[in-house]
N, C-alpha and C positions, 0 to 999 in steps of 0.2 A: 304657782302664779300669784302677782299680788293681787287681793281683793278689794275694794274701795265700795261700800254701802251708805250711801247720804241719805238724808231728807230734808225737807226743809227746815226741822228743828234741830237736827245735829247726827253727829255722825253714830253710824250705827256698827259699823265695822271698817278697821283699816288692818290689812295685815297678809298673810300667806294662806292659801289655800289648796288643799288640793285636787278638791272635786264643787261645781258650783250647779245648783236646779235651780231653774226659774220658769216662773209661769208664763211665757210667753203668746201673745196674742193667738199664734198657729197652735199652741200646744207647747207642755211641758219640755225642756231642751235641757241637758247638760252640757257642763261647759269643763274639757280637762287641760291640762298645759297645752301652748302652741295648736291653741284651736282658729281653725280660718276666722280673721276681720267678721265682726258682724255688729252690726247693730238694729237691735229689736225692740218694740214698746210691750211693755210688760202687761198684762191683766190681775185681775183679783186673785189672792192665792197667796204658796207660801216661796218663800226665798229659803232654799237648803244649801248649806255647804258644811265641807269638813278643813276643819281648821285642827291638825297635830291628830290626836286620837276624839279629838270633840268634833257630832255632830253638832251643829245649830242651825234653829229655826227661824226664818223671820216674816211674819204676816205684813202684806200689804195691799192696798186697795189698787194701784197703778202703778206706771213705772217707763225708765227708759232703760237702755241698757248699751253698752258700748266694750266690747270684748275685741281684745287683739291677743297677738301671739305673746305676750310677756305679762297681760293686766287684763281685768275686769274692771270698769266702773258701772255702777247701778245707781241709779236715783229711783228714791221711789214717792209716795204720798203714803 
């Protein structure tokens, strides 16, 4: 899927992914290709995903999130 991580200073990841964590208000959720529409507000915590054989981390204080079947976008604080 493609992945798109914003903030408001700049961009934090643009690229392919294969597996996406995020800390979402209800509870931690992963996110794999061709996952149902959703959009959730993010909570304090960390943003995981794998990108080729790299995992990476990304800490953030809040967040939105907009996930369909071909993309992820995430904005965070």
């Amino acid at each position: 899927m493609k992945l798109y991580i914003y903030s408001l200073e700049k961009i934090l990841f643009e690229g392919d992914a294969e597996k996406l964590t995020l800390p979402a208000e209800e509870g931690e959720i992963t996110i794999l290709r061709g996952h149902i529409p959703l959009v959730t507000t993010l909570s304090k915590g960390e943003i995981r995903y794998t990108n080729g054989n790299k995992k990476e981390t990304i800490s953030i204080e809040s967040g939105f999130a907009h996930i369909d079947q071909k993309k992820s976008i995430v904005l965070v604080s």
